[in-house]
OpenMM code with the backbone's topology and positions (N, CA, C; nanometers):
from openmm import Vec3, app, unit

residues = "UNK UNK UNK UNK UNK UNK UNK UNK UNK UNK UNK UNK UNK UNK UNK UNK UNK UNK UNK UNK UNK UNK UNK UNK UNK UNK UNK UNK UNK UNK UNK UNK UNK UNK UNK UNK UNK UNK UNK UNK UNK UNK UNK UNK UNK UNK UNK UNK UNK UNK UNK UNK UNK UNK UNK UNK UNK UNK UNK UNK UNK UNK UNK UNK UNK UNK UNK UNK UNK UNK UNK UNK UNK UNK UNK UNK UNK UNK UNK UNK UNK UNK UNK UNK UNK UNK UNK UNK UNK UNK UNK UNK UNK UNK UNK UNK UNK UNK UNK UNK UNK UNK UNK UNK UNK UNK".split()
positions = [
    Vec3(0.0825, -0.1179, 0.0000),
    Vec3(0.0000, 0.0000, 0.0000),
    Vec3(0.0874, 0.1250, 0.0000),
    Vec3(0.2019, 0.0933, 0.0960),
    Vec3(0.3113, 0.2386, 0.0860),
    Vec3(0.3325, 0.2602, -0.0222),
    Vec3(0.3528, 0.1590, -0.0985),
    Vec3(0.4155, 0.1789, -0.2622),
    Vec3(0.3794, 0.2451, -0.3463),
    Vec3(0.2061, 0.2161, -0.3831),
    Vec3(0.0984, 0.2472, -0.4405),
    Vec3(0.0963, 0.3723, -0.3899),
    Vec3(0.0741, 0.4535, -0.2875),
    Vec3(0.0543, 0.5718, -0.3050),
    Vec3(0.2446, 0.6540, -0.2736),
    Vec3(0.2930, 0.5780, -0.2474),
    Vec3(0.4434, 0.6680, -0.2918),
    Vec3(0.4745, 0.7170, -0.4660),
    Vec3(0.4042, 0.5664, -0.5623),
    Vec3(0.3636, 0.6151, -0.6602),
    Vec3(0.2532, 0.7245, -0.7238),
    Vec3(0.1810, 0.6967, -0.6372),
    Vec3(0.0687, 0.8452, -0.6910),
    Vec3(0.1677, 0.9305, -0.6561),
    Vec3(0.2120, 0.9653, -0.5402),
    Vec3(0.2423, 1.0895, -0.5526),
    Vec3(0.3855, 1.1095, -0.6638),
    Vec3(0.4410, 1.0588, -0.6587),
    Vec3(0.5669, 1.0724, -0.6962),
    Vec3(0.6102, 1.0658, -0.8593),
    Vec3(0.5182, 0.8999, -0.9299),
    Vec3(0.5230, 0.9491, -1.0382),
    Vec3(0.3811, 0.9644, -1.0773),
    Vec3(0.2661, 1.0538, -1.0785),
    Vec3(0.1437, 1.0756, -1.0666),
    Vec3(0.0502, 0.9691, -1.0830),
    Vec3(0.0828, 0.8464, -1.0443),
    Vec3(0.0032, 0.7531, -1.1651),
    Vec3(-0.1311, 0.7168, -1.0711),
    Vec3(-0.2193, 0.6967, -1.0971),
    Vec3(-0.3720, 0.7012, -1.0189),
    Vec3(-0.3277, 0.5433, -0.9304),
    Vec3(-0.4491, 0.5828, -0.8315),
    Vec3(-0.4416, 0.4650, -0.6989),
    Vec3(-0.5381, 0.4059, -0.7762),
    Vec3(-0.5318, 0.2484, -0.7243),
    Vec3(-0.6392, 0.1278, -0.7484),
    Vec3(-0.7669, 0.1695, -0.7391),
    Vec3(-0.8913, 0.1509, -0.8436),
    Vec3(-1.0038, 0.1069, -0.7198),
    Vec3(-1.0887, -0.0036, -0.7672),
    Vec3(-1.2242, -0.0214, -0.7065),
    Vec3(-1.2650, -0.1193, -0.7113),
    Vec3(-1.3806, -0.0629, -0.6391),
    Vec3(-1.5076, -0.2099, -0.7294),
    Vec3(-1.5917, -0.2017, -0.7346),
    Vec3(-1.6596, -0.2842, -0.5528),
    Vec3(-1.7673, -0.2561, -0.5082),
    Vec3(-1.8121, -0.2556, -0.4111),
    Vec3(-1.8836, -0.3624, -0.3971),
    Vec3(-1.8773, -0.4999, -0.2861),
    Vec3(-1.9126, -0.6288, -0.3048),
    Vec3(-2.0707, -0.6554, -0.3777),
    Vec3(-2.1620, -0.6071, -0.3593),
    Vec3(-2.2807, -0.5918, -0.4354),
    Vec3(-2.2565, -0.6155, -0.5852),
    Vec3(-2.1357, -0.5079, -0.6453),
    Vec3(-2.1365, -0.4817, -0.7430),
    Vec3(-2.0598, -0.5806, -0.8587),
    Vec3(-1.9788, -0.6301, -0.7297),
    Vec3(-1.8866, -0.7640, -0.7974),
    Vec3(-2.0100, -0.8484, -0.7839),
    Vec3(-2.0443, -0.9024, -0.6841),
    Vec3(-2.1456, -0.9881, -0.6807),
    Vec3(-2.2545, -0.9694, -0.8157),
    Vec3(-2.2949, -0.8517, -0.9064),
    Vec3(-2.3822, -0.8738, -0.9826),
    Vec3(-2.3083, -0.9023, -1.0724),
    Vec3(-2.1712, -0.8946, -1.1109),
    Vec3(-2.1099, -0.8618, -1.2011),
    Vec3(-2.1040, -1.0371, -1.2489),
    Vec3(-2.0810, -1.0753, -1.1525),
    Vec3(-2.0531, -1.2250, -1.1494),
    Vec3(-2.1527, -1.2883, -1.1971),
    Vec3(-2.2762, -1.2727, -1.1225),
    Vec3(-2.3874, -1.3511, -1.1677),
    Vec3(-2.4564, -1.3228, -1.3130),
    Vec3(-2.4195, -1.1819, -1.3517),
    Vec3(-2.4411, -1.1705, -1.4610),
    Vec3(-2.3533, -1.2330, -1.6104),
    Vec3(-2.2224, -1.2624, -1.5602),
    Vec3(-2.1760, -1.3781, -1.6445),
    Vec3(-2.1783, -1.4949, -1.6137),
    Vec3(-2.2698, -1.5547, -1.5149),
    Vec3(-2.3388, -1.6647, -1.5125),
    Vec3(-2.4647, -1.6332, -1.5786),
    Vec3(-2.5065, -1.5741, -1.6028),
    Vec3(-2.6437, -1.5337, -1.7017),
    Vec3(-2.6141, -1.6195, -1.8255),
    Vec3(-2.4549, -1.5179, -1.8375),
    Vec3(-2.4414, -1.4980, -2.0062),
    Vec3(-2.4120, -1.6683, -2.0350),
    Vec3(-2.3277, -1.7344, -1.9237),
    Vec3(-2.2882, -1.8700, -1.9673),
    Vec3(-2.4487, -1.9316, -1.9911),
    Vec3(-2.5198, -1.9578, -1.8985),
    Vec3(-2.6143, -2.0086, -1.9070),
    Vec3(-2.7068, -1.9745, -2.0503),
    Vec3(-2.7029, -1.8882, -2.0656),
    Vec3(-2.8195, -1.8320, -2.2330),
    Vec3(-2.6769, -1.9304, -2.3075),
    Vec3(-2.5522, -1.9033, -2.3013),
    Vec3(-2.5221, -1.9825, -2.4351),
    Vec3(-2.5374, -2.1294, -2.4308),
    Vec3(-2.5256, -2.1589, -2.3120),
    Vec3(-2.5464, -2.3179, -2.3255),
    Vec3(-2.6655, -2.3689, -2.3386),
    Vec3(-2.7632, -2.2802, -2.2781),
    Vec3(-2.8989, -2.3032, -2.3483),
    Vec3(-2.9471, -2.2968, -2.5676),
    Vec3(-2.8683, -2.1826, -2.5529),
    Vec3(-2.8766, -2.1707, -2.6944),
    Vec3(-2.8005, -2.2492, -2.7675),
    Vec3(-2.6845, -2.2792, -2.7570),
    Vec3(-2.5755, -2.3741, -2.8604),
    Vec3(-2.5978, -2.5069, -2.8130),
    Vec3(-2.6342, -2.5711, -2.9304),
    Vec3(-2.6716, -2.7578, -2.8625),
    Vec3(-2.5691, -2.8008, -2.9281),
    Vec3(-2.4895, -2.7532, -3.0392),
    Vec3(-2.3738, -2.8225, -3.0268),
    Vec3(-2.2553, -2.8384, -2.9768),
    Vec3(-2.1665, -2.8971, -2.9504),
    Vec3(-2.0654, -2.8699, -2.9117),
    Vec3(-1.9249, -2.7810, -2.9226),
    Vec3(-1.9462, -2.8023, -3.1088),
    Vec3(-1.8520, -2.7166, -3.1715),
    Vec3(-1.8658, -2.5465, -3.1885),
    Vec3(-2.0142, -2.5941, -3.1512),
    Vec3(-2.0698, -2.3682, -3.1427),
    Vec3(-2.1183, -2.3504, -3.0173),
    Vec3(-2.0679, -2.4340, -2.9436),
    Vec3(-2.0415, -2.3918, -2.7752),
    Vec3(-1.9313, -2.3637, -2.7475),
    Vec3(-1.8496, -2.4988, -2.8117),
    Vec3(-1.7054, -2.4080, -2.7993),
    Vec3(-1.6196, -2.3008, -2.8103),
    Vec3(-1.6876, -2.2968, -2.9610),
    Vec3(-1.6506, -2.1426, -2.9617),
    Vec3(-1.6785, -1.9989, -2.9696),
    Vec3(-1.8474, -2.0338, -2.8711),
    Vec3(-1.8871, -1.9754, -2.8362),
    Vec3(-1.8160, -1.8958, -2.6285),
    Vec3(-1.7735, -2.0166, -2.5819),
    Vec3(-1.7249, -2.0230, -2.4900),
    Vec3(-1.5981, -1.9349, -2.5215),
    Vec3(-1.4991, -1.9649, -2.5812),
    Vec3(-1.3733, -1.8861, -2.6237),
    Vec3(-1.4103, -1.7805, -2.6106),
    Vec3(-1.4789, -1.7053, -2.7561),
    Vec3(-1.5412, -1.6015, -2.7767),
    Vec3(-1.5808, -1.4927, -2.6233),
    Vec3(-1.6831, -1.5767, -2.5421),
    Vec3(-1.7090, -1.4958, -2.4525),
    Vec3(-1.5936, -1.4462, -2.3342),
    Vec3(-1.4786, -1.6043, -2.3089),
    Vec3(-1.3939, -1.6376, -2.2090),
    Vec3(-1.2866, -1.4868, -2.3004),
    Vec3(-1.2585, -1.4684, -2.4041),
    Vec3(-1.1759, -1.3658, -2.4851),
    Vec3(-1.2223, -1.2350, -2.4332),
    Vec3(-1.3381, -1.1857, -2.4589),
    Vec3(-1.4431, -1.0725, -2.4194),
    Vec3(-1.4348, -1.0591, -2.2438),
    Vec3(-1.4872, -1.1542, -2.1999),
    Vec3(-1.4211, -1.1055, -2.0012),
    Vec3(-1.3000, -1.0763, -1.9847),
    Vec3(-1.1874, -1.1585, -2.0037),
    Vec3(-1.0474, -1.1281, -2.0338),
    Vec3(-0.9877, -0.9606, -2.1202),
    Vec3(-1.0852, -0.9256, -2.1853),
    Vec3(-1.0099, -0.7866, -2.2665),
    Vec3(-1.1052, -0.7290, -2.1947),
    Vec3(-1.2273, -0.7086, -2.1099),
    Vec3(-1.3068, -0.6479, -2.0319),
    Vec3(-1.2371, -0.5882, -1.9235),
    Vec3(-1.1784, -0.7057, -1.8260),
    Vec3(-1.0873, -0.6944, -1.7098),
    Vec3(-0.9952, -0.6397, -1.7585),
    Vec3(-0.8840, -0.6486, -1.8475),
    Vec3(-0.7506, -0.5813, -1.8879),
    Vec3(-0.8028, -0.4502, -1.9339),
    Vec3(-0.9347, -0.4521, -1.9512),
    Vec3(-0.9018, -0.2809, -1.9840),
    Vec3(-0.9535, -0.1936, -1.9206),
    Vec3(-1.0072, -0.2591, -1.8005),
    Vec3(-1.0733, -0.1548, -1.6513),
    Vec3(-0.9419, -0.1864, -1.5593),
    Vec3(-0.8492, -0.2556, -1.5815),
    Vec3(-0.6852, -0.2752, -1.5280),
    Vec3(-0.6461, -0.2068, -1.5859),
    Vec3(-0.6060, -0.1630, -1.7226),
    Vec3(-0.5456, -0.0264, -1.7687),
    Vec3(-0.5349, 0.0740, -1.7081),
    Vec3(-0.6984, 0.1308, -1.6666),
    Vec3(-0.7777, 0.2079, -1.6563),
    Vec3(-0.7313, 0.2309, -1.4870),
    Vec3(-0.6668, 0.1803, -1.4249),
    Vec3(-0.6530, 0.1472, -1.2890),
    Vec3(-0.7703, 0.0802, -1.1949),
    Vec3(-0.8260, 0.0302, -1.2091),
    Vec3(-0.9477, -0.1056, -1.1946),
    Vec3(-0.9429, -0.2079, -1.1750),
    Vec3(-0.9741, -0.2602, -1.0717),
    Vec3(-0.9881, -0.3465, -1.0575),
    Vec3(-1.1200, -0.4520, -1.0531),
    Vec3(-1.1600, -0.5358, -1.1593),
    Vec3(-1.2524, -0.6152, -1.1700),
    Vec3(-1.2498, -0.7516, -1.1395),
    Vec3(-1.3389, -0.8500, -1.0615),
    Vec3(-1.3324, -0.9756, -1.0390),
    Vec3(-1.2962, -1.0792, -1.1871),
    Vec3(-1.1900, -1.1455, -1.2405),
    Vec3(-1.2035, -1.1937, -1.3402),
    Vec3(-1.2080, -1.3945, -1.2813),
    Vec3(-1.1707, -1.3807, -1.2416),
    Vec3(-1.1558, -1.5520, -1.1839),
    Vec3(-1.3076, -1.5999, -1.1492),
    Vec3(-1.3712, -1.5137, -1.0673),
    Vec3(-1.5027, -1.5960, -1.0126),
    Vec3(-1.5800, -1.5438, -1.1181),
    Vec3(-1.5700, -1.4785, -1.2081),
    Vec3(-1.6464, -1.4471, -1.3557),
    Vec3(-1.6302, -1.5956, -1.4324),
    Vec3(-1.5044, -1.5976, -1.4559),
    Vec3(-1.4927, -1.7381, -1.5295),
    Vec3(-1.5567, -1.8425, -1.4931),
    Vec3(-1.4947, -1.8742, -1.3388),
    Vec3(-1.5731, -2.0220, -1.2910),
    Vec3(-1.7149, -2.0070, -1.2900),
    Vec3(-1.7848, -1.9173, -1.2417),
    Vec3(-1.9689, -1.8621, -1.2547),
    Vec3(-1.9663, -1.8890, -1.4288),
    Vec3(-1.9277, -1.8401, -1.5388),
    Vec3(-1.9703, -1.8718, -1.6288),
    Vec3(-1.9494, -2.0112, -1.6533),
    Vec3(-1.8259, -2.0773, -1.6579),
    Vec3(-1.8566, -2.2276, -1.6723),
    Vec3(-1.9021, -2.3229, -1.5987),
    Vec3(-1.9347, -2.3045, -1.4835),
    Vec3(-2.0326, -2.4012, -1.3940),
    Vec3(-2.0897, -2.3678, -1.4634),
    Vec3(-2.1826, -2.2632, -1.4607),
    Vec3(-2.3167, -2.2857, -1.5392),
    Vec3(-2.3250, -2.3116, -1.6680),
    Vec3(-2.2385, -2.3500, -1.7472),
    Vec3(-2.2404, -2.3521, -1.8734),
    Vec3(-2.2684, -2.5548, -1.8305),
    Vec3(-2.1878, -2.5457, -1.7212),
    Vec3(-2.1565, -2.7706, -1.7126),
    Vec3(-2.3160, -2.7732, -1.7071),
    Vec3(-2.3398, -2.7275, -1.5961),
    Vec3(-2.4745, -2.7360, -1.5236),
    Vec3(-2.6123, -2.7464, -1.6551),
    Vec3(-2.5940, -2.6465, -1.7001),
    Vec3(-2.6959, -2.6352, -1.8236),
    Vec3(-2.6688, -2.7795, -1.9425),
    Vec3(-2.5648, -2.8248, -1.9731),
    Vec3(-2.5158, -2.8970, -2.0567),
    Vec3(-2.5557, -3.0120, -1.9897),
    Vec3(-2.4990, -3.0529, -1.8524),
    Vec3(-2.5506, -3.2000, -1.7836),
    Vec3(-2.7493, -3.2138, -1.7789),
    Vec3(-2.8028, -3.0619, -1.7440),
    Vec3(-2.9410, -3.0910, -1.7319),
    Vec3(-2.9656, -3.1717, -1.8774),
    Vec3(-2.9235, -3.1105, -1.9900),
    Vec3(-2.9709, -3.1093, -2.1420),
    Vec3(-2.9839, -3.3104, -2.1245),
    Vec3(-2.7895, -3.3303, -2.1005),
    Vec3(-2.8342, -3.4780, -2.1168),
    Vec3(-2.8923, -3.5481, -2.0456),
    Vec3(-2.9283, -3.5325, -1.9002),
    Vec3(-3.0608, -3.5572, -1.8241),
    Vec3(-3.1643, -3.5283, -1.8562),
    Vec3(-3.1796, -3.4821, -1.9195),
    Vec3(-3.3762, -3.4424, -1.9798),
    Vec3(-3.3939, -3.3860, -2.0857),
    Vec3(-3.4163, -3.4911, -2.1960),
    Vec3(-3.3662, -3.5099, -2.3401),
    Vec3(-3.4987, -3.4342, -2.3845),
    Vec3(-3.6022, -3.4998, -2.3176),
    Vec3(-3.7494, -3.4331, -2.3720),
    Vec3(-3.7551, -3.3055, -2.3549),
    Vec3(-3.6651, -3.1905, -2.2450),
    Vec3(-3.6775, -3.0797, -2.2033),
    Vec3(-3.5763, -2.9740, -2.3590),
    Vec3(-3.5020, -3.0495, -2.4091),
    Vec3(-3.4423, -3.0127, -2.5157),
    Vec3(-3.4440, -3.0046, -2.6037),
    Vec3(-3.6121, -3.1206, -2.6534),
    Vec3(-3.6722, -3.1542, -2.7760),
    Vec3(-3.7996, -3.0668, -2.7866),
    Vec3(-3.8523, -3.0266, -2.6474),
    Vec3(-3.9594, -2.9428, -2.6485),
    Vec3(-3.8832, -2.7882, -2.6922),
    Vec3(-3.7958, -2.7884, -2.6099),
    Vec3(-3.7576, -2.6530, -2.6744),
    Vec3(-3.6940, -2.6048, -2.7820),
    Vec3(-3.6434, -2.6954, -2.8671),
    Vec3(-3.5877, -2.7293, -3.0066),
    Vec3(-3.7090, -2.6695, -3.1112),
    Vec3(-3.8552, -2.7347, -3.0729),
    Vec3(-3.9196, -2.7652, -3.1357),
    Vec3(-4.0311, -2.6372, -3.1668),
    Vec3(-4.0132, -2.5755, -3.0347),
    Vec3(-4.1183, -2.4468, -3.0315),
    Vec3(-4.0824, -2.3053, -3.0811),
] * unit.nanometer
topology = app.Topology()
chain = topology.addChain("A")
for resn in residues:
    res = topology.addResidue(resn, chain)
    for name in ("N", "CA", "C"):
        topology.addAtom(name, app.Element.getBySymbol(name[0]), res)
């Protein structure tokens, strides 16, 4: 912490901040949202996958650039919240085949 602000002052560069547990907390669940809509939406594997990349790329340049910015954003429990729920959604699918055919179908 001495460091960090021996640097503000010294070579001007801005102090850390960060968002307020509420705010991480939505932040999180809201890329458990996003995992969940894709695994709901992509039944295949190969446009889950890289659908997964895609999004796992997008949190990753999200966080690095509110870290630029001097920011600090939750990126780790973003990830694991999006892929649990991505397993979670994927294991229901092959547990309840009819729940996947009804919604295929409508």
């Amino acid at each position: 912490m001495l460091s960090q602000i021996l640097s503000a002052v010294l070579d001007g560069r801005p102090l850390l901040w960060w968002w307020s547990g509420w705010m991480e907390g939505l932040w999180v669940w809201g890329w458990s949202l996003v995992g969940g809509m894709t695994a709901w939406y992509y039944s295949k594997p190969l446009h889950l996958g890289l659908a997964v990349v895609v999004i796992l790329l997008t949190l990753f340049g999200l966080c690095f650039g509110v870290f630029t910015l001097a920011g600090w954003v939750p990126l780790i429990p973003s990830v694991l919240a999006l892929l649990a729920t991505q397993v979670v959604i994927v294991l229901w699918f092959r547990h309840y085949p009819v729940v996947k055919r009804k919604q295929l179908n409508s």
